[in-house]
TIKENU-83009 format. One record per residue (C-alpha): residue in one letter; x, y, z; chain; residue number from 1. Coordinates in steps of 0.1 Angstrom, whole numbers, plus 2048, in hexadecimal, padded with zeros to 3 digits. Each point is the difference from the previous one (the first is absolute). Layout:
BEGIN
rest/x/y/z/kette/nr
A/X/Y/Z/A/NUM
...
This chain:
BEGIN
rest/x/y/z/kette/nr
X/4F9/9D7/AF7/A/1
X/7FB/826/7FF/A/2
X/7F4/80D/7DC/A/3
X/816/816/7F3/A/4
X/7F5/826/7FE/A/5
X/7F9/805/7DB/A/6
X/818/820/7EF/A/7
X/7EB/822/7F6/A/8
X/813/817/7E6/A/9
X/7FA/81B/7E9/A/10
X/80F/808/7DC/A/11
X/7F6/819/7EA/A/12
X/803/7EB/7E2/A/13
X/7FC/7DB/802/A/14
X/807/7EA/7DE/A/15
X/7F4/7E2/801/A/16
X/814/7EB/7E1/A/17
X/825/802/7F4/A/18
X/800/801/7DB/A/19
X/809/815/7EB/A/20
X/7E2/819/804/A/21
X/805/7FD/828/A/22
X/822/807/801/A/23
X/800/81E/7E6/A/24
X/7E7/80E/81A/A/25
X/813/7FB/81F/A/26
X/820/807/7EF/A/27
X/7EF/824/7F5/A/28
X/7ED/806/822/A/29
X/826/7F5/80F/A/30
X/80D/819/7F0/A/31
X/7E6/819/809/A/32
X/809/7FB/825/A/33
X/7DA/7F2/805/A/34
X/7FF/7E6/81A/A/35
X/7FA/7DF/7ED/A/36
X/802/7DA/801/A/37
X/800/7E9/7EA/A/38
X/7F6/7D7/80A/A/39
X/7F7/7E5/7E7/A/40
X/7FB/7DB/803/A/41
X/81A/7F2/7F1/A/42
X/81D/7F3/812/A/43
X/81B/808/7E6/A/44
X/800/81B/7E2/A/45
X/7FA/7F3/7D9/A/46
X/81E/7ED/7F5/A/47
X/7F5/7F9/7E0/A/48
X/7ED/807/7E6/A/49
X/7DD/815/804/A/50
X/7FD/821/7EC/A/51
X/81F/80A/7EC/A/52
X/7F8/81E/7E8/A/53
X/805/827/808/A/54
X/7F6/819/7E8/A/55
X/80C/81F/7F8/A/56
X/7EB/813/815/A/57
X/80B/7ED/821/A/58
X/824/808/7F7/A/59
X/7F6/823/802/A/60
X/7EC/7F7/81F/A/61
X/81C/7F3/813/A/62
X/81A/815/7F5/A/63
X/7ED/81E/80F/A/64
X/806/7ED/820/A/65
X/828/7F7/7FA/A/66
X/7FE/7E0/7FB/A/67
X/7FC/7FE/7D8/A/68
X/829/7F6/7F9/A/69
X/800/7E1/817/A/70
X/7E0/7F4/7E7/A/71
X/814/807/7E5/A/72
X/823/7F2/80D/A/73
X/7ED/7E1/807/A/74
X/7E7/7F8/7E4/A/75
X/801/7FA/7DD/A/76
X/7F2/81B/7E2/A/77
X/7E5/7F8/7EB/A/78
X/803/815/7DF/A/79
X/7F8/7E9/7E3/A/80
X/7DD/7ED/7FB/A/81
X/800/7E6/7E8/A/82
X/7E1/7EF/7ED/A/83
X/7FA/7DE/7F4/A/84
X/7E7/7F1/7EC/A/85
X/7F9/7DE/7F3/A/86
X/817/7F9/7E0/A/87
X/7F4/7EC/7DE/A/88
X/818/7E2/80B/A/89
X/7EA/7FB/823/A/90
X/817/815/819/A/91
X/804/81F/806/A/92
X/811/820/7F2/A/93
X/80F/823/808/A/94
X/7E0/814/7F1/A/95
X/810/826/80F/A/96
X/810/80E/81B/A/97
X/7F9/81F/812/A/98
X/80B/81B/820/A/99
X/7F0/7F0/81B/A/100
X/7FA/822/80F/A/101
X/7EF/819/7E8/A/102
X/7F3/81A/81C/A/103
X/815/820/7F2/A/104
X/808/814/81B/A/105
X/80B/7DF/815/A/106
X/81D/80C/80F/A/107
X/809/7DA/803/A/108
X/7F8/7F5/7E2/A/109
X/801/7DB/806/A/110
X/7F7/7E7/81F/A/111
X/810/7ED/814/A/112
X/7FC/7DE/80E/A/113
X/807/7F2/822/A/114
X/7F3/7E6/816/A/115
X/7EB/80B/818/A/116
X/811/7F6/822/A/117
X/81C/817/7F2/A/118
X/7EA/81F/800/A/119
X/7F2/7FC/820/A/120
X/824/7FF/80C/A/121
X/803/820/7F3/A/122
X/7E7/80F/816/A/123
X/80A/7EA/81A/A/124
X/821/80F/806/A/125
X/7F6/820/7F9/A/126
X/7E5/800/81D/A/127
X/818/7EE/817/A/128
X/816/821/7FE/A/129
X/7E2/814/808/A/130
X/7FD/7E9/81C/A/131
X/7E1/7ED/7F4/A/132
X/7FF/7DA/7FD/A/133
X/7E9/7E9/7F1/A/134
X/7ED/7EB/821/A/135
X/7FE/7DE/7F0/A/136
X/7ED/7E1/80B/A/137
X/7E4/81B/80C/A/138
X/7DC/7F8/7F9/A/139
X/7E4/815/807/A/140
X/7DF/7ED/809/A/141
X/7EB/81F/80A/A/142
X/7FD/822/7F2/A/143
X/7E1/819/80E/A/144
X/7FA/822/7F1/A/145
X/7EF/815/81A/A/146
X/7DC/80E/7F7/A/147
X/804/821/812/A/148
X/7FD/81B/7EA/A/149
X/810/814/813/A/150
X/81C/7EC/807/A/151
X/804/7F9/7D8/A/152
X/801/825/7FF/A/153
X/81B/806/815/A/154
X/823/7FD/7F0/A/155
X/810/7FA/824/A/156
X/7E9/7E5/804/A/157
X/80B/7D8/7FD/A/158
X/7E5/7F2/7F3/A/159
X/807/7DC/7F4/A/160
X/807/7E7/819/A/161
X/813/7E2/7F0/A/162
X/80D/7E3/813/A/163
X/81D/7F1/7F5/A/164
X/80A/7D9/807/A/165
X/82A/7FA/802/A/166
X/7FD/7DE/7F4/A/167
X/82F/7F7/805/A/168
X/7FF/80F/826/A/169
X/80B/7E4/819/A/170
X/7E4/7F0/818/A/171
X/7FA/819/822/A/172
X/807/822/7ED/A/173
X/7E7/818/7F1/A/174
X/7F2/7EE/7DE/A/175
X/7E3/81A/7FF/A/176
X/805/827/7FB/A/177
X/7E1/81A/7FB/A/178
X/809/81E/7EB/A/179
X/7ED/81F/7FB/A/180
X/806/812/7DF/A/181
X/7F9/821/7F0/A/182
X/7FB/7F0/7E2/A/183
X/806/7DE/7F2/A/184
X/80F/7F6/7DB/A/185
X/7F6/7DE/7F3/A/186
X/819/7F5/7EB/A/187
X/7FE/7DB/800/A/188
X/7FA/7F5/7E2/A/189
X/7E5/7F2/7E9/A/190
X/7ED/7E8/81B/A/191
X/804/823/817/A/192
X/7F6/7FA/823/A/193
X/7FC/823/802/A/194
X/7E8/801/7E9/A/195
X/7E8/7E6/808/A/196
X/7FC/80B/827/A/197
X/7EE/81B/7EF/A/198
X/7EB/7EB/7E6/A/199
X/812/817/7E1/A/200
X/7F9/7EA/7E4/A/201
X/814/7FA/7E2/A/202
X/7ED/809/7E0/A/203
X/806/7F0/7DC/A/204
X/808/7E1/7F1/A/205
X/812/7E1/7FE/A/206
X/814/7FD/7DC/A/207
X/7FC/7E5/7EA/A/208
X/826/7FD/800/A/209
X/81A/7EE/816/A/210
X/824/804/7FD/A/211
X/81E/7EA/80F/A/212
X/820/818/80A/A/213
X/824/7EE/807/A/214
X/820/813/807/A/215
X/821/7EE/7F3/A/216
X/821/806/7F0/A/217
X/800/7F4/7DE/A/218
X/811/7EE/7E8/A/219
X/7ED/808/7E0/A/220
X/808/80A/7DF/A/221
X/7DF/81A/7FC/A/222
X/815/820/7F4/A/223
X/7E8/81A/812/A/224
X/807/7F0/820/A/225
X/80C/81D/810/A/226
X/7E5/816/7F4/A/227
X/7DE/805/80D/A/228
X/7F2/7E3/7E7/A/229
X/7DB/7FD/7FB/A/230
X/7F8/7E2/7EC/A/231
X/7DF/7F5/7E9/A/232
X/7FD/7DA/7FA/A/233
X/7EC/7EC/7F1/A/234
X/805/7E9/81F/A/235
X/7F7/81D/81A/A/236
X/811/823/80B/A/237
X/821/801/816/A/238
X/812/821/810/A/239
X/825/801/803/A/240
X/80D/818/816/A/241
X/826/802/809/A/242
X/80B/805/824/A/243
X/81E/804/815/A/244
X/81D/7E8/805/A/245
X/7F5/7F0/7DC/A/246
X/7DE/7F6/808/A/247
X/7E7/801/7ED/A/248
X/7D7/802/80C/A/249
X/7E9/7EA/7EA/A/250
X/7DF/804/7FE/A/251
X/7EC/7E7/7E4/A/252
X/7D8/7FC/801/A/253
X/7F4/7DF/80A/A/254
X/7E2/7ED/7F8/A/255
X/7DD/7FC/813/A/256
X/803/7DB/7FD/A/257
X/820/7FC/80C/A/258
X/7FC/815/823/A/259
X/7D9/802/80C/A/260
X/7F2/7E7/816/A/261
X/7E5/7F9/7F0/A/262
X/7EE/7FA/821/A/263
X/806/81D/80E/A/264
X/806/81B/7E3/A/265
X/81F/80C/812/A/266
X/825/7FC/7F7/A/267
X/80F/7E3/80C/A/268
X/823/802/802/A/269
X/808/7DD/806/A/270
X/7F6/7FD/7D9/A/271
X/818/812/7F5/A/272
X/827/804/805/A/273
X/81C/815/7F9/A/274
X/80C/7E4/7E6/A/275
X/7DD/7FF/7F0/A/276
X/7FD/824/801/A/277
X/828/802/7EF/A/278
X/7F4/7E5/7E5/A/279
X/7E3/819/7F8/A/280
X/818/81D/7FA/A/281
X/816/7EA/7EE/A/282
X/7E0/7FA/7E6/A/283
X/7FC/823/7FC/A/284
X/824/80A/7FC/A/285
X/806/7E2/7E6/A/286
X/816/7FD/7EA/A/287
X/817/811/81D/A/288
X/812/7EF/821/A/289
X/7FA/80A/821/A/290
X/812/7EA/81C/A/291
X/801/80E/825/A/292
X/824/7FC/809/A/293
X/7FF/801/825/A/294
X/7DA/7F1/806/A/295
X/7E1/815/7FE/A/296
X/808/81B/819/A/297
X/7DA/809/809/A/298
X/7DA/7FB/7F1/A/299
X/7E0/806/80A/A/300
X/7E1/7FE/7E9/A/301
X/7DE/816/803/A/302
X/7E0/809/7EC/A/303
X/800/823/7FA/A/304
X/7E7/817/814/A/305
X/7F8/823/7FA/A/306
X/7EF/80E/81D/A/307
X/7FF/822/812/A/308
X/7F3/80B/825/A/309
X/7E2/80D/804/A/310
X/812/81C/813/A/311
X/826/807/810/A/312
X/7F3/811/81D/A/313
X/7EF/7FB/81C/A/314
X/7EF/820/80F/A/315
X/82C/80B/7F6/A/316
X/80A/7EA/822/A/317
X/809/7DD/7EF/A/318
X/809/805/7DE/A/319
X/80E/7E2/7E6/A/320
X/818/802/7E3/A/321
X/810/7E8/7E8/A/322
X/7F1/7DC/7FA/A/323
X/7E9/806/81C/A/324
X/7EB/816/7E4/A/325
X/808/7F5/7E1/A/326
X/808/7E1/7F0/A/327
X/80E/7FF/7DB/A/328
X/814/7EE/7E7/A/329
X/821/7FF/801/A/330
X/80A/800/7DA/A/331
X/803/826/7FE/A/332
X/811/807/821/A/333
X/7EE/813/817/A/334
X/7FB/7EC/823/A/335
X/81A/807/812/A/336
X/803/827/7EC/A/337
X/7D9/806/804/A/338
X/807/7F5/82A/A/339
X/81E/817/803/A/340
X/7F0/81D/7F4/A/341
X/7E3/7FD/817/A/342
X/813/801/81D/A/343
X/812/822/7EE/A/344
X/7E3/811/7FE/A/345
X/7F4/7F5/821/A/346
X/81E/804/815/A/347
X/804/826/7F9/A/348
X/7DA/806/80D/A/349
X/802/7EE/81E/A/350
X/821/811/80B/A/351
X/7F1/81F/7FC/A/352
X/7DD/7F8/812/A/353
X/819/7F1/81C/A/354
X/810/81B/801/A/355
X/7E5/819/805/A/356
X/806/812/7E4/A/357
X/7E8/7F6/7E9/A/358
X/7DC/7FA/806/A/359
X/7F1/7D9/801/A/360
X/7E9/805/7E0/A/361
X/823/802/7EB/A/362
X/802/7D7/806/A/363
X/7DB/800/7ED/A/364
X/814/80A/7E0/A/365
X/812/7E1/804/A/366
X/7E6/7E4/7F7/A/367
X/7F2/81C/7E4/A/368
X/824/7FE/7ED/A/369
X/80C/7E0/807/A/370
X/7DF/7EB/801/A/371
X/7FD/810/7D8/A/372
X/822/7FB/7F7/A/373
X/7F6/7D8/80B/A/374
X/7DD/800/7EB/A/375
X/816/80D/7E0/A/376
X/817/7E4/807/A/377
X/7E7/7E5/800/A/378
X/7F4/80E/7E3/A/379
X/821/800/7ED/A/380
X/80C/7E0/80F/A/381
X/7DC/7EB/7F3/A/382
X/80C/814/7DB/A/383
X/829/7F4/803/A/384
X/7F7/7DC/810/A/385
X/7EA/7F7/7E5/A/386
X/813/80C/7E2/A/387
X/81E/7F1/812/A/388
X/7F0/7DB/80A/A/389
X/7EA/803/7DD/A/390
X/80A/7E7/7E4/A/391
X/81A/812/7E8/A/392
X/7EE/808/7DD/A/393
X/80D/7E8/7E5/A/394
X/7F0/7EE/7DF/A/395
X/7EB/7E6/816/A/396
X/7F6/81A/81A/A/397
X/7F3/818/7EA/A/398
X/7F0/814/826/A/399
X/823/801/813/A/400
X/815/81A/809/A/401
X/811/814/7EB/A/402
X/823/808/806/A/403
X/800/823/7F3/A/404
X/7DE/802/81B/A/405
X/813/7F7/81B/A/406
X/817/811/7F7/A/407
X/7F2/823/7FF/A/408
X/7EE/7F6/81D/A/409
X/826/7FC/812/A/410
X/809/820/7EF/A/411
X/7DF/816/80B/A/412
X/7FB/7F9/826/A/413
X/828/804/803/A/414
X/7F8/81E/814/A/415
X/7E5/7F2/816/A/416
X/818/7DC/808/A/417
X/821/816/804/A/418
X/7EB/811/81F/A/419
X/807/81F/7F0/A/420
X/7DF/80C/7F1/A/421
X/7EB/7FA/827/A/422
X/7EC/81F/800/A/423
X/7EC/809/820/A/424
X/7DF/812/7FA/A/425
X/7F6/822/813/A/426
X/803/7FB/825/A/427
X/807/816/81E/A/428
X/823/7F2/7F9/A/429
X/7FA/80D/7DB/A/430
X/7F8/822/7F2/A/431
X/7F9/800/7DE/A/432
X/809/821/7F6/A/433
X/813/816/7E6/A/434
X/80E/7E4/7ED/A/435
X/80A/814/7E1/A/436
X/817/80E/815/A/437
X/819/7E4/802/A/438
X/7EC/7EA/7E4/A/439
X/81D/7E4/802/A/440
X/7FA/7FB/827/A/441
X/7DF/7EB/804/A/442
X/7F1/80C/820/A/443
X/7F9/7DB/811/A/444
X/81C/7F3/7EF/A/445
X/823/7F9/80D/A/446
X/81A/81D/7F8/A/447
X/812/7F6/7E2/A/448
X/828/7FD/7FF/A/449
X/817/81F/7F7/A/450
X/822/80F/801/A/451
X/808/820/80A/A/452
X/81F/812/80C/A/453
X/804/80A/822/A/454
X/806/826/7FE/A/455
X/81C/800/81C/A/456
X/816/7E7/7F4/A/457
X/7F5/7F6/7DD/A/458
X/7FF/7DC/80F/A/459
X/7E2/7EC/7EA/A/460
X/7E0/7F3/810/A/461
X/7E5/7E9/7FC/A/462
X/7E1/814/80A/A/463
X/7F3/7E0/810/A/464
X/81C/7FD/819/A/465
X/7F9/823/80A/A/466
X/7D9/7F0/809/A/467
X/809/7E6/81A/A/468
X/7E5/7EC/813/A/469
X/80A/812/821/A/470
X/7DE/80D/806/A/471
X/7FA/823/7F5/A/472
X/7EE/811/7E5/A/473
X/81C/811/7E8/A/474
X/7F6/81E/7EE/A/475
X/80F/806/7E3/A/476
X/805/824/7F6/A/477
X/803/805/7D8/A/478
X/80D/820/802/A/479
X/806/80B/7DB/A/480
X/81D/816/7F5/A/481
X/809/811/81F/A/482
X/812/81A/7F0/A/483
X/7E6/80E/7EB/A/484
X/7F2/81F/81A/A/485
X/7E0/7F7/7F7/A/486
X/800/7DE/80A/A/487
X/811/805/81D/A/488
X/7E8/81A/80B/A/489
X/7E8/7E2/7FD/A/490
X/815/7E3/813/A/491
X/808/822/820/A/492
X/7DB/805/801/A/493
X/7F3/7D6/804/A/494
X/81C/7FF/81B/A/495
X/7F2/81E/813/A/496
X/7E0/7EE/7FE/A/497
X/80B/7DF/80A/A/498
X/810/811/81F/A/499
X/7DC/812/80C/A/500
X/7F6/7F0/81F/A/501
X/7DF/7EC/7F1/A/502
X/817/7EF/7E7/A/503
X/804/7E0/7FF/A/504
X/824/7FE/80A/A/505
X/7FD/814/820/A/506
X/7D5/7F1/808/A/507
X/813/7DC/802/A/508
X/821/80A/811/A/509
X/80C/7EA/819/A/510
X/80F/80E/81E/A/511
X/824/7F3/7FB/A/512
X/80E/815/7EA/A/513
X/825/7EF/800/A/514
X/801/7E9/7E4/A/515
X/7ED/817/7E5/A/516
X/7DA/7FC/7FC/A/517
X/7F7/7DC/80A/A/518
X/7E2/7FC/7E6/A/519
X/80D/816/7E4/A/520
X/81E/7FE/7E7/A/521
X/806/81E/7ED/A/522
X/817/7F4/7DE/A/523
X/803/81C/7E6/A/524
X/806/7FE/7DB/A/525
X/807/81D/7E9/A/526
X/808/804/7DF/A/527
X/820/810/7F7/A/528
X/826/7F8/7F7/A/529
X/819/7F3/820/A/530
X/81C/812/7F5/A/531
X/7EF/824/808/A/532
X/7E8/7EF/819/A/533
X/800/813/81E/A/534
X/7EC/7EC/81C/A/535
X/802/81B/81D/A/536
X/7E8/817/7EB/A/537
X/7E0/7EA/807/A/538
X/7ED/809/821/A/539
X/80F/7EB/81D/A/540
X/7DE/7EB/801/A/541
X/809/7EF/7E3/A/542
X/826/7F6/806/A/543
X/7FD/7F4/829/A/544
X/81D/7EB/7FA/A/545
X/81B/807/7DC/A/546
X/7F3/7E0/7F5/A/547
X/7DD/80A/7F9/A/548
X/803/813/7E3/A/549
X/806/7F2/7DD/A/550
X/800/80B/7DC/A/551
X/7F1/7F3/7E0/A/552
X/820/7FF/7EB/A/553
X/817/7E6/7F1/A/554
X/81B/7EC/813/A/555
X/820/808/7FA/A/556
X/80E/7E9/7EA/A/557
X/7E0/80A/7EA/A/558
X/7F5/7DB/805/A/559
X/7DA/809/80F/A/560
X/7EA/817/80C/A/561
X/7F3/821/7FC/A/562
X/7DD/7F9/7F0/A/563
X/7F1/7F7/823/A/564
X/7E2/81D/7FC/A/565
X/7F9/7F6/7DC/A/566
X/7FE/7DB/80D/A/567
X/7EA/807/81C/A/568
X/7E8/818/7E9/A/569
X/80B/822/818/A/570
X/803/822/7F2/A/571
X/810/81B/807/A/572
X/7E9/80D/81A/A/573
X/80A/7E3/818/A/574
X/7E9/7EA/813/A/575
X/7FE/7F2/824/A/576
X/7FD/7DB/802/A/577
X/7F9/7ED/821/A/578
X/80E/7DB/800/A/579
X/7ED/7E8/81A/A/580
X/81A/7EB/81A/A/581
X/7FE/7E2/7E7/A/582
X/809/814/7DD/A/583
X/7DB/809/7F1/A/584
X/7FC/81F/7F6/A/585
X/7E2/80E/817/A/586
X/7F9/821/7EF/A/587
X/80C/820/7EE/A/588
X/7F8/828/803/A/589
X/813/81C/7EF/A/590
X/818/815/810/A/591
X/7E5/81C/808/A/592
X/7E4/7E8/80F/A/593
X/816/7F0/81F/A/594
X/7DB/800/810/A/595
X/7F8/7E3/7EC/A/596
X/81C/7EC/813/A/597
X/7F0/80D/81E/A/598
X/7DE/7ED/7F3/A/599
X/811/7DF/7FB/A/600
X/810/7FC/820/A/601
X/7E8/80D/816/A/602
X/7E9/7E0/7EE/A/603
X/812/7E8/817/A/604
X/81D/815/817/A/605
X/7FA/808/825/A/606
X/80B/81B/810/A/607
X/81C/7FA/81C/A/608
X/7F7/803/81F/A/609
């Protein structure tokens, strides 16, 4: 019998795992018209259970991509934590309750919960209109990275060979396929295959603490039920978490005893239940009922490890992201938000590099923010764990955990858990310069939420749906009070600059002119009134479109707006502000120094060719 001839392809981007980090990335790259797949083992998407939490910044996240309503349409809103603590009668009681968002400028300010295989659908449909499906029932059993610099070097260059096994094709047909990627994006998961081919290891710790996690719809009479409930007992710590279609997500701390093998050291789930694990809640939750009504809908049980990669990258050909490089608790939230986020800031960069447009280095500043962003996790999430799984402070415990600790633990990091507080160091991706000209926009932060009114139409907008993830770098021209002669004078003398032919705008041109610049969005903002706004009297660089041009006055039905410069710390004189593809602000430069955008982008741009 003849042996079939075994399939050689090529892909630019080749994503090996379909979670929620994987598919973010090859939705992203989908929509960056990169040539991508997508394969993971699985036979069948997540049906149940898995992560469930997004936070406020992932809202943002996908909402610059479109797809933020369906989220919302189809999840439920967090808003309200409440805390319990043991009671003098041997239960619990309602000690506070609190916003369970307290990041500020969250734009919104709550989360949302959602089981996980609903999220990836998400991302599944939306890729499937961009004509990219997820391969499942795909397993890759090689990967090589070539060793030739030179061939590293080159960005037209397919450097890792992966062969992929089709493990559901019937007997005679092609079971074995070899591709040869530009780059490769682990994304599968916490045991990452990916990661181990290249002997990245996993540093950190085991915790001390193991949790039990059931998904049900209860019948209960616990009055925070469908509140965000986190809950000090003397018999142990639970989580309550509401979810769609009247679930609820329980999570309730278990004992050493009652789970390790003692042989071994490991969990053994056969010691352990979903009814054992709902009596344990039902301890902690005493002198309240809880009763699944339909049967325990999912559980799982795990010790909690906090463990990050010794690198994302290697030599910026295979990179990881999500629970292949970091492993952490998940009491405050962050899995599933911390994995989404990488593949934001990665996806951008590798369409670019893909692209040609942006130089390979640029990937380097992707381990450098995210791998940091992981380490101050790990950090937080040994902090939250333990105050969280600690025994509550009362008259027999005099070294517990105080409830006004915890709480103003809660309260503090509110910024760092809501995603919104991430700040990304200086990079080539981030020039930290000339902050005290917009003091209220954190250069390697993301932009922060806004109104203004559109100086055409008067129609309201949220600044942030004016920065989409669609791939270019937005520049956003504070302007000042155009009709004072002076600072116009200013504003007529940065757009002759910007216009020279070593400016940035025309050195990184691309050739087809037709849709506007490819890399660049110009969106203007002046100060002013709209009803003697006159938007023809700005130079024709700064309105390419009517809808690029909007003023910093109040709505009007006098409901909003107006105080955007004040909010963002800009004076009179204006500022230019350059927002990265993914909503950071990279850097800033005055309106008479448009050199100094020149110096950030020619850090990581390449010329067309």
């Amino acid at each position: 019998m003849p042996v079939p001839v075994v399939c050689h392809s090529e892909v630019d981007v080749l994503i090996i795992g379909a979670g929620p980090a994987g598919l973010l990335c090859a939705n992203a790259l989908a929509n960056a018209r990169v040539n991508v797949r997508i394969v993971d083992k699985r036979a069948v998407k997540v049906a149940a259970g898995q992560a469930d939490g997004i936070s406020p910044r992932t809202i943002e996240v996908l909402q610059s991509y479109g797809i933020a309503e369906r989220l919302l349409k189809e999840s439920v809103q967090v808003h309200l934590a409440a805390f319990y603590n043991p009671s003098s009668s041997g239960g619990i009681e309602l000690s506070s309750r609190a916003p369970d968002v307290t990041a500020p400028s969250a734009r919104y300010p709550f989360e949302v919960a959602l089981h996980q295989g609903a999220i990836e659908n998400i991302f599944i449909d939306s890729m499937k209109a961009l004509g990219v499906e997820v391969e499942r029932s795909t397993l890759p059993t090689s990967i090589e990275l070539s060793r030739d610099e030179n061939e590293l070097a080159n960005p037209a260059s397919h450097p890792v060979r992966v062969v992929l096994q089709k493990l559901d094709v019937p007997e005679g047909q092609l079971q074995e396929e070899i591709v040869h990627a530009k780059y490769v994006v682990g994304a599968d998961g916490a045991h990452s295959w990916v990661r181990k081919q290249f002997d990245v290891s996993m540093d950190g710790e085991q915790s001390e603490f193991i949790w039990g996690v059931l998904d049900m719809v209860p019948d209960t009479d616990f009055p925070d039920v469908r509140n965000k409930s986190l809950v000090h007992s003397n018999h142990g710590s639970v989580l309550l978490v509401p979810r769609e279609a009247d679930r609820i997500r329980v999570y309730m701390q278990l004992e050493d005893k009652d789970i390790i093998d003692p042989a071994t050291g490991r969990v053994d789930k056969e010691r352990m239940g979903p009814e054992e694990m709902l009596e344990v809640a039902r301890r902690s939750l005493h002198p309240y009922k809880l009763v699944p009504t339909t049967g325990i809908l999912w559980w799982t049980l795990y010790i909690i490890g906090q463990r990050v990669a010794s690198k994302f990258s290697i030599k910026n050909r295979v990179l990881i992201a999500g629970d292949a490089c970091h492993t952490h608790s998940p009491k405050a939230g962050q899995g599933m938000n911390a994995s989404m986020n990488d593949a934001h800031n990665l996806a951008w960069k590798l369409a670019l590099v893909v692209r040609g447009w942006a130089e390979p280095s640029l990937l380097s500043t992707y381990e450098s923010e995210r791998r940091q962003y992981a380490l101050d996790l790990i950090t937080f999430d040994k902090m939250f764990s333990t105050l969280f799984s600690g025994k509550p402070l009362t008259e027999e415990n005099g070294d517990g955990v105080a409830h006004e600790h915890f709480m103003k633990t809660f309260q503090t990091f509110g910024n760092f858990t809501s995603g919104i507080g991430v700040h990304y160091e200086p990079s080539a991706a981030v020039l930290d310069r000339n902050q005290e000209l917009a003091s209220g926009l954190m250069i390697g932060e993301r932009f922060p939420p806004y109104k203004f009114i559109r100086a055409a139409d008067a129609w309201p907008f949220e600044i942030q749906d004016l920065l989409p993830s669609d791939f270019r770098f937005k520049l956003l021209v504070f302007a000042g009070d155009f009709s004072d002669p002076l600072q116009q004078a200013k504003v007529e003398s940065m757009v002759a600059d910007m216009q020279k032919p070593e400016s940035f705008l025309n050195r990184y041109a691309t050739p087809d002119k037709s849709s506007g610049s490819p890399r660049f969005d110009i969106i203007t903002i002046s100060k002013g009134r709209k009803e003697g706004f006159d938007l023809l009297r700005f130079p024709t660089l700064l309105r390419s479109h009517w809808s690029k041009v909007f003023v910093d006055d109040i709505d009007v039905t006098g409901s909003f707006g107006g105080k955007g410069y004040s909010y963002y710390g800009v004076g009179p004189e204006g500022a230019l502000v350059v927002v990265r593809p993914d909503g950071y602000v990279g850097t800033i430069a005055p309106l008479d120094h448009v050199e100094e955008l020149d110096t950030y982008f020619a850090s990581f741009m390449k010329i067309p060719v």
